[in-house]
PDB file as gemmi writes it, atoms N, CA and C in Angstrom:
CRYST1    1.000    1.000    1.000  90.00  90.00  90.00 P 1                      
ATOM      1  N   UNK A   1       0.852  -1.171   0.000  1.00  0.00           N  
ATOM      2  CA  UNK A   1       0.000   0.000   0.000  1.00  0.00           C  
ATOM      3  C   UNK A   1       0.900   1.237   0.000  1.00  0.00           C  
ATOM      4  N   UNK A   2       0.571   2.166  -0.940  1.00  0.00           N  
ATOM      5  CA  UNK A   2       1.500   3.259  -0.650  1.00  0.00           C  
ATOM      6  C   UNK A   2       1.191   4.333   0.035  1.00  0.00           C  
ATOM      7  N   UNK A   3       2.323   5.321   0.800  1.00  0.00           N  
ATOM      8  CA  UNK A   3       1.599   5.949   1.795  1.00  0.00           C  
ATOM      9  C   UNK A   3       0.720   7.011   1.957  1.00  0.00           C  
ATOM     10  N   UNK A   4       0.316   7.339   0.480  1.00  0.00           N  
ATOM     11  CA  UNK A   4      -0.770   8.237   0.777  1.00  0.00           C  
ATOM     12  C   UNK A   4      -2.054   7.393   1.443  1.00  0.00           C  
ATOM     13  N   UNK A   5      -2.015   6.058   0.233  1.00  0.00           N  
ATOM     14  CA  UNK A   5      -3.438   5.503   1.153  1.00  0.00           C  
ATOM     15  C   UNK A   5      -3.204   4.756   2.425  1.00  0.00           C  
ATOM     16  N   UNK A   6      -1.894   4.740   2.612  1.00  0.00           N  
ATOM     17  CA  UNK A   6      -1.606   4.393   4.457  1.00  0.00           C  
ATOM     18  C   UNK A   6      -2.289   5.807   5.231  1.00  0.00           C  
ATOM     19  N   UNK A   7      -2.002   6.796   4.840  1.00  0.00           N  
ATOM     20  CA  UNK A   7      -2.443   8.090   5.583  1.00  0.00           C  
ATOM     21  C   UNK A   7      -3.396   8.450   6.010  1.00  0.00           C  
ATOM     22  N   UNK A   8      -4.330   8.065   4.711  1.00  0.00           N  
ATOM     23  CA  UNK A   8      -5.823   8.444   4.591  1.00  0.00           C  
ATOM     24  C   UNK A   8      -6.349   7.658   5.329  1.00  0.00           C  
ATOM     25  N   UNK A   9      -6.018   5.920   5.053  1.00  0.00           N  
ATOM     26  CA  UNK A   9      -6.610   4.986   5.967  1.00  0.00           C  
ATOM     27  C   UNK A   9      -6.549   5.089   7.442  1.00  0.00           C  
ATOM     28  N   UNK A  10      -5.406   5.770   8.022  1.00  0.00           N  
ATOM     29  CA  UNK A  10      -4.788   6.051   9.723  1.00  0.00           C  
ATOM     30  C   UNK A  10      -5.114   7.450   9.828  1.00  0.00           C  
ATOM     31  N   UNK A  11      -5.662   8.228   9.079  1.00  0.00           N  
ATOM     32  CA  UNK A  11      -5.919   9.370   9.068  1.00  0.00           C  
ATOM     33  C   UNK A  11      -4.888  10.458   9.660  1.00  0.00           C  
ATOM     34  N   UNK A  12      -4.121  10.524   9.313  1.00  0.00           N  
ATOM     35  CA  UNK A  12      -2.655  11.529   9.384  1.00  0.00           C  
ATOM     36  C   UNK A  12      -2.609  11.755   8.025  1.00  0.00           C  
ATOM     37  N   UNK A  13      -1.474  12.759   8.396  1.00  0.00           N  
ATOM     38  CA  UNK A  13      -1.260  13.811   6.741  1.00  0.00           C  
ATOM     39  C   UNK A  13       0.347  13.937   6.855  1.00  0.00           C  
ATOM     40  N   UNK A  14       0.572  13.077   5.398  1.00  0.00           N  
ATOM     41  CA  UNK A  14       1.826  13.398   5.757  1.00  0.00           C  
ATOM     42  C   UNK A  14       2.965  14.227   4.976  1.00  0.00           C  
ATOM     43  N   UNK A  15       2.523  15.420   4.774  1.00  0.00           N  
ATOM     44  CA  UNK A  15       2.472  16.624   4.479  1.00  0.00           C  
ATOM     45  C   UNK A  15       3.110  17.229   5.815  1.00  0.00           C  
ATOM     46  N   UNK A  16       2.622  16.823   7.393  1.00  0.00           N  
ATOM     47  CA  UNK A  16       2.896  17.694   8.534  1.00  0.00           C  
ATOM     48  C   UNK A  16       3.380  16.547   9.343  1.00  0.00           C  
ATOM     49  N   UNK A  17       4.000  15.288   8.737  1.00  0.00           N  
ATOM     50  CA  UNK A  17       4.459  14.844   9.797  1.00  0.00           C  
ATOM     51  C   UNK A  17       5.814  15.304  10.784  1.00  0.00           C  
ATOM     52  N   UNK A  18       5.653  15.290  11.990  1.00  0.00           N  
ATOM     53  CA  UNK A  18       6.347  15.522  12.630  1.00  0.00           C  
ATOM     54  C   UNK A  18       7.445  14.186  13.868  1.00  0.00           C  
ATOM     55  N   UNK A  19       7.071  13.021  13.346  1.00  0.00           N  
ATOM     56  CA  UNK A  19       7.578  11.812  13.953  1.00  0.00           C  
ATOM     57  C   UNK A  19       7.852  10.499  12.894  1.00  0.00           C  
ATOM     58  N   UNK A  20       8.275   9.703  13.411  1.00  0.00           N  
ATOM     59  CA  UNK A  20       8.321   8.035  12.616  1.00  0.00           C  
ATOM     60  C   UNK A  20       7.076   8.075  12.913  1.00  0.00           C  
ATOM     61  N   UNK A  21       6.517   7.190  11.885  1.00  0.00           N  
ATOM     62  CA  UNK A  21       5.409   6.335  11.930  1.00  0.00           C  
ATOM     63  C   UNK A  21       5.526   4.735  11.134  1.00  0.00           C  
ATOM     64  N   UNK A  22       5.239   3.831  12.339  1.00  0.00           N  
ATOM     65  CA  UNK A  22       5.633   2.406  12.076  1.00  0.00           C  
ATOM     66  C   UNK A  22       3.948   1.893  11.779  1.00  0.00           C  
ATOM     67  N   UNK A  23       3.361   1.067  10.689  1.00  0.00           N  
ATOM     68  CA  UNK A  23       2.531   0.356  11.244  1.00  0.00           C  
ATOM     69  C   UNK A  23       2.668  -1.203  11.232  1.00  0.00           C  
ATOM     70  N   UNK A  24       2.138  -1.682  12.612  1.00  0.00           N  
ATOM     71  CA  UNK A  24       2.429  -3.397  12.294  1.00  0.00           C  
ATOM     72  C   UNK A  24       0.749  -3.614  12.748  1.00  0.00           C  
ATOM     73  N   UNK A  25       0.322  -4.475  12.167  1.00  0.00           N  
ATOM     74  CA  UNK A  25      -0.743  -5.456  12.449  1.00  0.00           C  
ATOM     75  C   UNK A  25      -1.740  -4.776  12.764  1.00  0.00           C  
ATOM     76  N   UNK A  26      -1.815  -3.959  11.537  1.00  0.00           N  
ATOM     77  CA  UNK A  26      -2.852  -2.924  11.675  1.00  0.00           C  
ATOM     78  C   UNK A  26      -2.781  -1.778  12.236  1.00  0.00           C  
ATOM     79  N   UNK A  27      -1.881  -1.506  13.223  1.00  0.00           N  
ATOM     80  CA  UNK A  27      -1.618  -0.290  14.373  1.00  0.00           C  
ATOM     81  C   UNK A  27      -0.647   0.402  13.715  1.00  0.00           C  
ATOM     82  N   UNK A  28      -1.222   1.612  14.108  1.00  0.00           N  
ATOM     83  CA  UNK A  28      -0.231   2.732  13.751  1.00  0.00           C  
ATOM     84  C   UNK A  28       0.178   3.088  14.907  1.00  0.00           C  
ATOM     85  N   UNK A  29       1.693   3.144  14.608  1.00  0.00           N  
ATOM     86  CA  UNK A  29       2.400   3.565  15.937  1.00  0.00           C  
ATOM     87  C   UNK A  29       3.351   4.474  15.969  1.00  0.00           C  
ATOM     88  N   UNK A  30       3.557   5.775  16.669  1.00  0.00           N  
ATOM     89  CA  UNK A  30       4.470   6.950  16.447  1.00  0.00           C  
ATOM     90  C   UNK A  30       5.500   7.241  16.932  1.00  0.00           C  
ATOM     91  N   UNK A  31       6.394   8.019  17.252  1.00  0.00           N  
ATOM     92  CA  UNK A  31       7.561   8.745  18.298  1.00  0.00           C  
ATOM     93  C   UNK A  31       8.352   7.065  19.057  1.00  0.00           C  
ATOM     94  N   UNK A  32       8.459   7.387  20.141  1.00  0.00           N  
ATOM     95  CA  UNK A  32       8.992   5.626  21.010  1.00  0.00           C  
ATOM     96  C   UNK A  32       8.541   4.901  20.877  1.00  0.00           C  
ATOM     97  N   UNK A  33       6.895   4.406  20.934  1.00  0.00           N  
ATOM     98  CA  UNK A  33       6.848   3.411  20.462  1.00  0.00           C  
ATOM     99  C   UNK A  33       7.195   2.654  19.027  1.00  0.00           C  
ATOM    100  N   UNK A  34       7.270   3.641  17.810  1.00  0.00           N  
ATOM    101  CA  UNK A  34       7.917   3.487  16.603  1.00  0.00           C  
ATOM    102  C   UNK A  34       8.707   2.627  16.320  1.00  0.00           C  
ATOM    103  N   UNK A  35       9.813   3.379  17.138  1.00  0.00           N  
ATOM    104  CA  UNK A  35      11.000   3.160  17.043  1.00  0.00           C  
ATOM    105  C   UNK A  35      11.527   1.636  17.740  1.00  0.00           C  
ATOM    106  N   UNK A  36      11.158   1.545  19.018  1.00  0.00           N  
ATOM    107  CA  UNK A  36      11.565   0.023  19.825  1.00  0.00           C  
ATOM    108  C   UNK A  36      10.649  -0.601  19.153  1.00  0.00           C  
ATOM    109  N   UNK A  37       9.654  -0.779  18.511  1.00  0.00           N  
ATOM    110  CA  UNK A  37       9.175  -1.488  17.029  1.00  0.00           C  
ATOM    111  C   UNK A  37       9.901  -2.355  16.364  1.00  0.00           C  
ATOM    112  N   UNK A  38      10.928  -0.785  15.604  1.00  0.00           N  
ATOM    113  CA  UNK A  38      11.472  -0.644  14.637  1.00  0.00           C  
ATOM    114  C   UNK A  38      12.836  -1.852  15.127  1.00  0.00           C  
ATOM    115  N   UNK A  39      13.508  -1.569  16.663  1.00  0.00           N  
ATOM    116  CA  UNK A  39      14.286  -2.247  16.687  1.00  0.00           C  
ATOM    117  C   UNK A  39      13.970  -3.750  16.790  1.00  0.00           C  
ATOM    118  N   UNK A  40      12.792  -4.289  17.224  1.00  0.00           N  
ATOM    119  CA  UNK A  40      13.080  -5.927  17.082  1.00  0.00           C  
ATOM    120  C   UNK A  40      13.434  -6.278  15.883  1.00  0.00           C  
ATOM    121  N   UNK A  41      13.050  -5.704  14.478  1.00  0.00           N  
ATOM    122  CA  UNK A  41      13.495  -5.780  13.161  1.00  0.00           C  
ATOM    123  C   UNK A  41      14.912  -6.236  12.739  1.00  0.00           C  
ATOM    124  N   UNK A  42      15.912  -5.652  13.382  1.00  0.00           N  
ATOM    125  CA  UNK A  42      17.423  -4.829  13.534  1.00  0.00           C  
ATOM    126  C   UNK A  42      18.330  -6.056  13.867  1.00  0.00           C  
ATOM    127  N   UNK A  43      19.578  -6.121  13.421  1.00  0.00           N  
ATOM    128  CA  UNK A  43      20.416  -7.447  13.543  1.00  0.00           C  
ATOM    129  C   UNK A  43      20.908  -6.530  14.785  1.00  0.00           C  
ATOM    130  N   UNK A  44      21.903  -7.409  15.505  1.00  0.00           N  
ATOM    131  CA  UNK A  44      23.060  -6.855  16.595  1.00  0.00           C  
ATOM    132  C   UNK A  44      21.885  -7.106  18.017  1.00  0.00           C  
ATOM    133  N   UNK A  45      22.453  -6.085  19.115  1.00  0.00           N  
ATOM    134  CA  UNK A  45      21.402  -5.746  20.342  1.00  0.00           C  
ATOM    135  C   UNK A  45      20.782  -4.958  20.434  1.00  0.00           C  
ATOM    136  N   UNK A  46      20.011  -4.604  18.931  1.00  0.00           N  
ATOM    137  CA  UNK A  46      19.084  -3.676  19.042  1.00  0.00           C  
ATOM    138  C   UNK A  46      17.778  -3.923  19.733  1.00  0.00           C  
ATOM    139  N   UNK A  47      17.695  -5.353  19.236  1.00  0.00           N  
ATOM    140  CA  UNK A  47      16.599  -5.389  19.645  1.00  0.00           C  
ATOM    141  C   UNK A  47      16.030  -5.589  21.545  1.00  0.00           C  
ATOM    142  N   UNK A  48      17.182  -5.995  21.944  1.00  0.00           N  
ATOM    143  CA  UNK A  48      17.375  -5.632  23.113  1.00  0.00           C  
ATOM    144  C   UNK A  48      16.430  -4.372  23.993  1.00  0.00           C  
ATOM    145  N   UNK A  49      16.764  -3.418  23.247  1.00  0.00           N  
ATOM    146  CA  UNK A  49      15.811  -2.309  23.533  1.00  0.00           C  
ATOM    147  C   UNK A  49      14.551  -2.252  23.509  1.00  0.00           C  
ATOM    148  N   UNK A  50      13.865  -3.120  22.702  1.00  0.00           N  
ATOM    149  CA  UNK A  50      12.285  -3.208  22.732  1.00  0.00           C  
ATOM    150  C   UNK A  50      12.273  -3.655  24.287  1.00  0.00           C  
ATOM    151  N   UNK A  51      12.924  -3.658  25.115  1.00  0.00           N  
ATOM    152  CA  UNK A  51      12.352  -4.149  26.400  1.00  0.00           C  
ATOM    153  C   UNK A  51      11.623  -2.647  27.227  1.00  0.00           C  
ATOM    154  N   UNK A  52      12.220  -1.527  26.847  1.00  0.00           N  
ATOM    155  CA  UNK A  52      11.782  -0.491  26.908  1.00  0.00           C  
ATOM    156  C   UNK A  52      10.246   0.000  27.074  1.00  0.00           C  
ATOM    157  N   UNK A  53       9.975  -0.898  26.222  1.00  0.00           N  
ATOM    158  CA  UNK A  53       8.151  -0.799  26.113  1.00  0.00           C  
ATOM    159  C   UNK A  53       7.735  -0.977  27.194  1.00  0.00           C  
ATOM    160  N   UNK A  54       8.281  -1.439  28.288  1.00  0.00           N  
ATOM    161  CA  UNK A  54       7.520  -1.639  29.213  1.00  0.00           C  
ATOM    162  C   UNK A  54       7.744   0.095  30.158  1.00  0.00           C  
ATOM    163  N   UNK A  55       8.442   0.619  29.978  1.00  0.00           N  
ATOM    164  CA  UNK A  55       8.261   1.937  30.152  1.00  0.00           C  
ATOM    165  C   UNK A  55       7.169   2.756  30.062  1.00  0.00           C  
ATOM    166  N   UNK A  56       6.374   3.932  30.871  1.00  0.00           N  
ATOM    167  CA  UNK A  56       4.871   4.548  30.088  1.00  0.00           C  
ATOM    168  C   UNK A  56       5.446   5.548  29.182  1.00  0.00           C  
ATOM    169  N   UNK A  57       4.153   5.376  28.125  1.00  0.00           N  
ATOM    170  CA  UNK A  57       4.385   6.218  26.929  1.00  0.00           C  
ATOM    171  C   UNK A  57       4.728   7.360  27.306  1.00  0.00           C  
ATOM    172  N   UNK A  58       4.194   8.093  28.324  1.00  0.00           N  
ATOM    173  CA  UNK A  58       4.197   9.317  28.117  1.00  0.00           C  
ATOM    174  C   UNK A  58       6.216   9.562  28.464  1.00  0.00           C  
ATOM    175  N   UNK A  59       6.483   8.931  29.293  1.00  0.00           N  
ATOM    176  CA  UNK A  59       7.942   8.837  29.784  1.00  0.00           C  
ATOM    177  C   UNK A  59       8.714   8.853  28.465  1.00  0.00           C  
ATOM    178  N   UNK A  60       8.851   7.560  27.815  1.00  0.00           N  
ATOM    179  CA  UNK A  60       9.366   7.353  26.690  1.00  0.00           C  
ATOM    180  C   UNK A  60       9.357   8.511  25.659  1.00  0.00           C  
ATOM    181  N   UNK A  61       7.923   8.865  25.301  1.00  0.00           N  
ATOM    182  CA  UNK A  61       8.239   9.584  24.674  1.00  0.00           C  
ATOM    183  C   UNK A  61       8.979  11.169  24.797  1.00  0.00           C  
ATOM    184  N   UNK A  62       8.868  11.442  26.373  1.00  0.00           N  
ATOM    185  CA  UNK A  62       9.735  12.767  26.254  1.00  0.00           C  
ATOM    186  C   UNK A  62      10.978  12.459  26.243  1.00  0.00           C  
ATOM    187  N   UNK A  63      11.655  11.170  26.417  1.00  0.00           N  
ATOM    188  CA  UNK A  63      12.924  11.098  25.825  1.00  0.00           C  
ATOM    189  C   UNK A  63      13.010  11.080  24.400  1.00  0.00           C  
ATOM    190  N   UNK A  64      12.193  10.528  23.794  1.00  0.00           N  
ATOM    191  CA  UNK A  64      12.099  10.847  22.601  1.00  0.00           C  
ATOM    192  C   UNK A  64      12.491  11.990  21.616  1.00  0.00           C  
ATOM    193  N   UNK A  65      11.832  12.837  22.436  1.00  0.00           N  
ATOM    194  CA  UNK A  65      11.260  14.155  21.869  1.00  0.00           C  
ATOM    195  C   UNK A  65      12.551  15.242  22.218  1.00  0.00           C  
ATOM    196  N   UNK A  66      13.532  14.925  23.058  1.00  0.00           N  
ATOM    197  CA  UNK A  66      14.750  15.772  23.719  1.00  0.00           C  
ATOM    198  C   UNK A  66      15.981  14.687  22.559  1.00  0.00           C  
ATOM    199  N   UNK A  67      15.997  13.388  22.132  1.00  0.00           N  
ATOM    200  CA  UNK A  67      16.558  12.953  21.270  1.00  0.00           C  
ATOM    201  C   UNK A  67      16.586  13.321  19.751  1.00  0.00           C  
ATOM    202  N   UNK A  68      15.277  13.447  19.455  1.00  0.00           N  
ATOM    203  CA  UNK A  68      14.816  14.054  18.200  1.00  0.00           C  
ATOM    204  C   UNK A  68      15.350  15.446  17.722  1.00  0.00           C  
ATOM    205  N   UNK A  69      15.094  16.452  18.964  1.00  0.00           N  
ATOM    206  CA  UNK A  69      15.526  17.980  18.613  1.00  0.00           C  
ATOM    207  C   UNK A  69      17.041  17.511  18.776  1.00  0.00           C  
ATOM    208  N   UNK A  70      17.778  16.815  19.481  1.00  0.00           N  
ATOM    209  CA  UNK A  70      19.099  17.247  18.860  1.00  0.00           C  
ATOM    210  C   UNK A  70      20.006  15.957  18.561  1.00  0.00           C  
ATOM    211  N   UNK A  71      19.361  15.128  17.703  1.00  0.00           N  
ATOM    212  CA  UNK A  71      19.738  13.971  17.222  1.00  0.00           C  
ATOM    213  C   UNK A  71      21.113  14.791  15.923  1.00  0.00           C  
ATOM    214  N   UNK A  72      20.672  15.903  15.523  1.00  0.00           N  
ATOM    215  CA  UNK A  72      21.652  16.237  14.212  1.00  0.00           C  
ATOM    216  C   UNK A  72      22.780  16.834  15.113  1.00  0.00           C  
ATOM    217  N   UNK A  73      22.727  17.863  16.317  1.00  0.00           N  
ATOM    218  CA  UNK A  73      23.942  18.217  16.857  1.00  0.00           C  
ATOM    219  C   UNK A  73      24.798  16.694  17.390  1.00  0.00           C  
ATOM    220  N   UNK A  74      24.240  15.927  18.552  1.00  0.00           N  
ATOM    221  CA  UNK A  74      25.152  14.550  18.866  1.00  0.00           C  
ATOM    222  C   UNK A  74      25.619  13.882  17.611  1.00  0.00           C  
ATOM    223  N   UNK A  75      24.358  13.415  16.663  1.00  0.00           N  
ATOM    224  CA  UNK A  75      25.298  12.240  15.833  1.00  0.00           C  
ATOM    225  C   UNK A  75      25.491  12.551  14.467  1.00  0.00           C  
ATOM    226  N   UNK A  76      25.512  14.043  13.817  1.00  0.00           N  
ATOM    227  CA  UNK A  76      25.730  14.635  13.006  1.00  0.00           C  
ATOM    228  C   UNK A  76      24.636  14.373  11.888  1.00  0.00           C  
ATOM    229  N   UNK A  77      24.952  15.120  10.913  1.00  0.00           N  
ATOM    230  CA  UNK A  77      23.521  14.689   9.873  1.00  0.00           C  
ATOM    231  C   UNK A  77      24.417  14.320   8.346  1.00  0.00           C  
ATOM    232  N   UNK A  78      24.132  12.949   7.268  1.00  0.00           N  
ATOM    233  CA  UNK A  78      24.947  12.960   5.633  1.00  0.00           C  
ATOM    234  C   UNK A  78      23.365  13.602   5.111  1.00  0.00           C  
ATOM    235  N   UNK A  79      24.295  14.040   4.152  1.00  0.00           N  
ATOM    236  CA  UNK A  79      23.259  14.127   2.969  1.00  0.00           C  
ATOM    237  C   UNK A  79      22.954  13.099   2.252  1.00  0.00           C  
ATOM    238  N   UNK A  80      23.455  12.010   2.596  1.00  0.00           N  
ATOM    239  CA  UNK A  80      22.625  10.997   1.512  1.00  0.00           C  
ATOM    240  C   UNK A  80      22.467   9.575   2.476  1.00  0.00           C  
ATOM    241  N   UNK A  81      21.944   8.329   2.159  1.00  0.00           N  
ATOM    242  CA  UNK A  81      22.105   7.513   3.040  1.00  0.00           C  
ATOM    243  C   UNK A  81      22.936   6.543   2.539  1.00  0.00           C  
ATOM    244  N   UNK A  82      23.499   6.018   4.179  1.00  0.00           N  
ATOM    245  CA  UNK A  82      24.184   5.129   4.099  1.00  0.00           C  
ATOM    246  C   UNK A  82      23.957   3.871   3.283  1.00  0.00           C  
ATOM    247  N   UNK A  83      24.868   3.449   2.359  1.00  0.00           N  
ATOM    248  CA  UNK A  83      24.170   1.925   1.066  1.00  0.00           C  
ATOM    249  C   UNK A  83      25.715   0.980   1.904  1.00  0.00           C  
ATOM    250  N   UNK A  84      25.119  -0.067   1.552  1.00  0.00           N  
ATOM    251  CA  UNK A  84      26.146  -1.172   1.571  1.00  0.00           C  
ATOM    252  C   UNK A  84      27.212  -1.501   0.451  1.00  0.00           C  
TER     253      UNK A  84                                                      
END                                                                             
């Protein structure tokens, strides 16, 4: 499905997104939860981190949200992405 009609169907616009958005198994999921999602996916000990979830959203996500604003000063920003 492509993501305009992911959008329309979850009803977001993503025109103004302002976070990840993961969906699995029907759920749309945003900001921290997204992401520790995103890591059971992930080779290495990423996935490790999905243990996190058991954290409350609201917690998680203000780490989130203090990671996000300065994710480009700590781990710098490429202009293109990383390929193998």
């Amino acid at each position: 499905m492509e993501a305009n009609s992911l959008a329309n169907h979850y009803g977001f616009d993503i025109n103004h997104l302002q976070s990840i958005v993961f969906i699995q198994n029907g759920r749309m999921l945003i900001r921290s939860s997204a992401v520790l999602r995103v890591f059971r996916y992930m080779d290495g000990l990423w996935p490790l981190l999905s243990i996190l979830l058991i954290v409350p959203v609201p917690v998680r996500d203000f780490i989130y949200d203090i990671i996000a604003r300065n994710r480009y000063r700590w781990f710098g920003k490429c202009e293109s992405c990383v390929t193998d």
